[in-house]
VEXFI-190567 format. One record per residue (C-alpha): residue number from 1; x negated, y, z negated. Coordinates in pm, 1 decimal. Example, Ala and Ser with C-alpha at 12.3 -4.5 7.8 and 13.67 -1.06 7.14 Angstrom:
BEGIN
+-----+----------+----------+----------+
!   k !     east !    north !       up !
+-----+----------+----------+----------+
!   1 !  -1230.0 !   -450.0 !   -780.0 !
!   2 !  -1367.0 !   -106.0 !   -714.0 !
+-----+----------+----------+----------+
This chain:
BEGIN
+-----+----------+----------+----------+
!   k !     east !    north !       up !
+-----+----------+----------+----------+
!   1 !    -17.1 !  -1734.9 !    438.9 !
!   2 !   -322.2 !  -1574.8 !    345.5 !
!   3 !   -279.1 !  -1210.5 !    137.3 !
!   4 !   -574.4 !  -1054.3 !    445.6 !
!   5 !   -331.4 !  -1252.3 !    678.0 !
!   6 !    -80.2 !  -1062.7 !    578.8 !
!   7 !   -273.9 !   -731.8 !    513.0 !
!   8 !   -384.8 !   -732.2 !    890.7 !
!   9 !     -6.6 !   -763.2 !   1030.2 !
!  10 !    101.5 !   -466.3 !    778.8 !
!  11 !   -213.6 !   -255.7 !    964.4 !
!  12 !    -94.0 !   -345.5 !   1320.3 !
!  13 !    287.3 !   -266.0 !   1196.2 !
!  14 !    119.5 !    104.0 !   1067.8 !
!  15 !    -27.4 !    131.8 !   1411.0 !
!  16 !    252.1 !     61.7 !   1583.0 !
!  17 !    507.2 !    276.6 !   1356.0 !
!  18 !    210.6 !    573.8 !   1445.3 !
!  19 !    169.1 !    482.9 !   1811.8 !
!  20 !    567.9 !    580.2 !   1852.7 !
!  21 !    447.1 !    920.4 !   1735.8 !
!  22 !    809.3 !    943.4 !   1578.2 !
!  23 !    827.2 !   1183.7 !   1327.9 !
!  24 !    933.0 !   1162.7 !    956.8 !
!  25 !   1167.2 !   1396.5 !    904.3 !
!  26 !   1058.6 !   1762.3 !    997.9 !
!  27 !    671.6 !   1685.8 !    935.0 !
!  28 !    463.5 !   1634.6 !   1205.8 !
!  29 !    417.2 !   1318.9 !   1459.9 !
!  30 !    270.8 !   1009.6 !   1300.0 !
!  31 !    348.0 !    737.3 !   1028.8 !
!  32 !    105.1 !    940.5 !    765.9 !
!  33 !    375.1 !   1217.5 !    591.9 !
!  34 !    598.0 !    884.2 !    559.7 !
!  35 !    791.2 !    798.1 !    243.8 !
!  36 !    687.1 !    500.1 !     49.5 !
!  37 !   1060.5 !    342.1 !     99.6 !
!  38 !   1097.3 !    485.0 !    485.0 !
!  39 !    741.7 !    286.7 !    578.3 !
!  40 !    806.4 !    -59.2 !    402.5 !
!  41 !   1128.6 !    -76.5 !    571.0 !
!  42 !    981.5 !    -39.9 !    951.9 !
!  43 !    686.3 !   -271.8 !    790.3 !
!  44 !    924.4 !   -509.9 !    690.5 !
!  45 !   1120.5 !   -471.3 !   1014.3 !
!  46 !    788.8 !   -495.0 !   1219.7 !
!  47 !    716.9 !   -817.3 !    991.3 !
!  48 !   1006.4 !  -1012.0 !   1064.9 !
!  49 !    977.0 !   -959.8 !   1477.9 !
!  50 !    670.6 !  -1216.6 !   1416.0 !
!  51 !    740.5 !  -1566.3 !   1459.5 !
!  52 !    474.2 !  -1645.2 !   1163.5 !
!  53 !    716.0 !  -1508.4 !    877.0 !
!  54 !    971.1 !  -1762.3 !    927.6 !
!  55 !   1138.0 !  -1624.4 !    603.3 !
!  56 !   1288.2 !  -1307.5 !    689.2 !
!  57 !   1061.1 !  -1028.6 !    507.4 !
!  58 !   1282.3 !   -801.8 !    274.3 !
!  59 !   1242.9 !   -449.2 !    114.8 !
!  60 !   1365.4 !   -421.0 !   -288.7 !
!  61 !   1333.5 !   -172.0 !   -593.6 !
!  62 !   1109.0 !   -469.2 !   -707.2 !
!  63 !    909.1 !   -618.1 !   -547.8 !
!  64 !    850.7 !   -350.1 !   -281.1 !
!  65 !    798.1 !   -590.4 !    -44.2 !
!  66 !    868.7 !   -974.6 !    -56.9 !
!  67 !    786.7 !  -1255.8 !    145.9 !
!  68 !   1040.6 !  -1527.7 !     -9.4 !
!  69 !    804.7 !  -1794.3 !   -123.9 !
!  70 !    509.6 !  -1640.8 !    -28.2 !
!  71 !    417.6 !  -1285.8 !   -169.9 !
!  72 !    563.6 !  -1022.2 !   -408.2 !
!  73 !    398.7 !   -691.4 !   -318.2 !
!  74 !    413.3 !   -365.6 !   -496.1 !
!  75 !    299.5 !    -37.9 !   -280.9 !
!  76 !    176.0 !    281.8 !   -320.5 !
!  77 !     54.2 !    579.4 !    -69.8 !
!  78 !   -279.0 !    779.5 !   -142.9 !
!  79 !   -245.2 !   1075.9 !     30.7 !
!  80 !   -467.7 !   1345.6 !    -53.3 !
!  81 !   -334.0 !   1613.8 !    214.1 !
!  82 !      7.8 !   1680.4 !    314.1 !
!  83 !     93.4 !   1768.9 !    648.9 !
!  84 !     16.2 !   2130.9 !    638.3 !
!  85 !   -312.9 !   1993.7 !    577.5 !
!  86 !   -325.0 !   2181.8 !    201.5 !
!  87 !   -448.9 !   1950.2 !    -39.9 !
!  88 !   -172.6 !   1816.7 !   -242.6 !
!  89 !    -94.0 !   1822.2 !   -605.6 !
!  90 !   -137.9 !   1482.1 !   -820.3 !
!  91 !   -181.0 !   1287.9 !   -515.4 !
!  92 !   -412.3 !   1043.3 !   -737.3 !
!  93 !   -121.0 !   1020.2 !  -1016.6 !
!  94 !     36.6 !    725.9 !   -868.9 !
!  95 !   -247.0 !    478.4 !   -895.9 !
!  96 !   -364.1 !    548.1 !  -1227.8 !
!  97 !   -179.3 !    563.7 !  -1540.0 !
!  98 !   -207.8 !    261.4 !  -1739.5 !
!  99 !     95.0 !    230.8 !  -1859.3 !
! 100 !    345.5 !    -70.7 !  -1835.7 !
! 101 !    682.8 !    134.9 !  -1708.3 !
! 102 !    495.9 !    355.8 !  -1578.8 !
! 103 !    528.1 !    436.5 !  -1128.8 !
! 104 !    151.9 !    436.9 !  -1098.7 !
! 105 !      2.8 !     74.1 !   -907.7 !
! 106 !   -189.9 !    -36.3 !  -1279.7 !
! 107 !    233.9 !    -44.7 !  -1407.8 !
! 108 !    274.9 !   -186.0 !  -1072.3 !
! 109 !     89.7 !   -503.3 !  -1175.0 !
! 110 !    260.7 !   -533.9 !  -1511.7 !
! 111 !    564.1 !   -542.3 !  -1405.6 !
! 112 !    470.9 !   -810.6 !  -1078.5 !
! 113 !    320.6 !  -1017.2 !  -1369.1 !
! 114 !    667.1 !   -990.7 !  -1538.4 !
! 115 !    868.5 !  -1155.0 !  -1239.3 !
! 116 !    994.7 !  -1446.3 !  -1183.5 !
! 117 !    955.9 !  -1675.8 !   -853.9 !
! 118 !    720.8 !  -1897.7 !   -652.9 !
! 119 !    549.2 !  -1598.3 !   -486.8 !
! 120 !    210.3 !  -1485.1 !   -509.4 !
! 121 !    158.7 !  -1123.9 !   -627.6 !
! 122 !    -43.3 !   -840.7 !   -468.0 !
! 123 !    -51.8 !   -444.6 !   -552.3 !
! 124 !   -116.4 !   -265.3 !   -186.6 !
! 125 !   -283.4 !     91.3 !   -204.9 !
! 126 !   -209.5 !    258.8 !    190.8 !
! 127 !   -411.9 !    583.5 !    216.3 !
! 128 !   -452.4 !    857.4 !    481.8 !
! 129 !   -812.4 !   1030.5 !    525.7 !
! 130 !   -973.0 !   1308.2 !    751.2 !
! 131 !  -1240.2 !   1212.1 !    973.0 !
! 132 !  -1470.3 !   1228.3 !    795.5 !
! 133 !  -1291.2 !   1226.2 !    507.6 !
! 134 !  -1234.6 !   1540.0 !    248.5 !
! 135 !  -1126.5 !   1341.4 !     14.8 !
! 136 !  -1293.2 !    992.9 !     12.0 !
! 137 !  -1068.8 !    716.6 !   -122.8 !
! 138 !  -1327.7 !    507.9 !   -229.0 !
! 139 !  -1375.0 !    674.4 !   -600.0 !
! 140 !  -1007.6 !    654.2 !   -639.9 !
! 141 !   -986.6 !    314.9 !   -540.6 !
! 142 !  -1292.8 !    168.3 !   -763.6 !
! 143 !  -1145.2 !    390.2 !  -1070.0 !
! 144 !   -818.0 !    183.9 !  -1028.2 !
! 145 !  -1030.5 !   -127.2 !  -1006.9 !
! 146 !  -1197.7 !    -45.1 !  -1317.0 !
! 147 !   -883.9 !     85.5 !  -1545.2 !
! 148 !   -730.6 !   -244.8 !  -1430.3 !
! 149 !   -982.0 !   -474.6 !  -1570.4 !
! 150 !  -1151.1 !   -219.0 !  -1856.0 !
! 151 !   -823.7 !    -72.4 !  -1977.3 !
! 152 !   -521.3 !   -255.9 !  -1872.5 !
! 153 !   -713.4 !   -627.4 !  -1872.2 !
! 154 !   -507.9 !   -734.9 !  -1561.5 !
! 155 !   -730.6 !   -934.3 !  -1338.6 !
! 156 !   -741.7 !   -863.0 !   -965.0 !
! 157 !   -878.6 !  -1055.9 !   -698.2 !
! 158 !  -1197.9 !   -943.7 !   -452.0 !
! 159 !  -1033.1 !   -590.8 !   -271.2 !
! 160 !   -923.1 !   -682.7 !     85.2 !
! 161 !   -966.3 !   -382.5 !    287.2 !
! 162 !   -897.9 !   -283.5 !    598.0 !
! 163 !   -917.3 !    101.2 !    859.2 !
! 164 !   -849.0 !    226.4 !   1155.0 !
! 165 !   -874.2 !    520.8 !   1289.9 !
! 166 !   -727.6 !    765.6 !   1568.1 !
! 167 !   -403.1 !    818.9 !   1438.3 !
! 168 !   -171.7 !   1060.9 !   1615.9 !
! 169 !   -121.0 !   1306.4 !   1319.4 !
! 170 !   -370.0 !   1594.2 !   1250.4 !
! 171 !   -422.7 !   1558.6 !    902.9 !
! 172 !   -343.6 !   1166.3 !    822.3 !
! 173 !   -627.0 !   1079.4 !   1102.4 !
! 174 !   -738.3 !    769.2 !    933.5 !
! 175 !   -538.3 !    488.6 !    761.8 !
! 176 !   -724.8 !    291.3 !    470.7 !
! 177 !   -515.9 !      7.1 !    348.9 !
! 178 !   -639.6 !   -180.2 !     16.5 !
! 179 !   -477.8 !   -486.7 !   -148.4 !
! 180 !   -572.0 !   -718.4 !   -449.0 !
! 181 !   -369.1 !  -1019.1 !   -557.3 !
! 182 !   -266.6 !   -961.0 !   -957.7 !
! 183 !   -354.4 !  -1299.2 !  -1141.0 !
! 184 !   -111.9 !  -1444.5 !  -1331.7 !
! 185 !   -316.5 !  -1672.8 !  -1509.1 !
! 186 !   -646.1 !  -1550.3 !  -1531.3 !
! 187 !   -934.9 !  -1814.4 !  -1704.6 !
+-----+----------+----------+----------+
């Protein structure tokens, strides 16, 4: 399966997880003020209720998410607003130290490049926006891109993204989800 194959069923699962307008712990209705751990396991649980994954989908400490056979994916959440709608604190942390060890996606790669298995690899960036947006994503997103190649020297595919908006939550009114598969053996 194809990683914007796969990238399009974890937007519809997002959808659907926000369409239930069931809330994550106190915080308000929507999937936006969700955990990283609380999402990927309704993704994964949306995931394996289609009859295309005919290897059931799992949730781990590493890889976040894997697709036995298929894909090894590492996540992380942008979100520049919490639910009170204040702008929160190091929101952009988590994407950019370059750092093997490190949380942030660029340690992310390193340590999918360090597994071993069959899979494919892919680091997955899902981030909430206004409309419009108060915080655009998109300089965030290319300065991960660019410490990645410039800094780290991992080399990531073309960025597969995909949006939607109209989500139930006030703040988190736009999902952005961005992937890249890490190459292993880059020429």
């Amino acid at each position: 399966m194809q990683l914007d194959s796969v990238i399009d069923d974890i937007l519809e699962s997002i959808i659907a997880i926000d369409a239930s307008r069931e809330p994550f712990k106190a915080f308000q209705p929507g999937v936006g003020p969700y955990g990283e751990p609380q999402l990927l396991k309704l993704i994964a649980q949306y995931l394996n209720n289609l009859n295309r994954y005919n290897t059931r989908v799992v949730t781990r400490r590493t890889p976040d998410l894997l697709i036995p056979d298929q894909w090894a994916m590492e996540f992380k959440i942008a979100r520049p607003f919490g639910d009170n709608g204040n702008e929160a604190e190091d929101w952009s942390v988590n994407l950019l130290h370059p750092y093997a060890g490190n949380v942030s996606s660029i340690g992310d790669c390193f340590k999918l490049l360090n597994l071993k298995g069959n899979e494919q690899l892919a680091v997955v960036v899902i981030g909430y926006e206004h409309t419009p947006p108060k915080i655009d994503l998109n300089p965030l997103i290319e300065a991960f891109e660019a410490i990645a190649k410039h800094v780290a020297h991992i080399q990531l595919s073309p960025r597969i993204e995909r949006r939607r908006d109209g989500l139930v939550h006030p703040v988190h009114q736009v999902v952005r989800i961005f992937a890249w598969e890490v190459i292993t053996n880059p020429t």
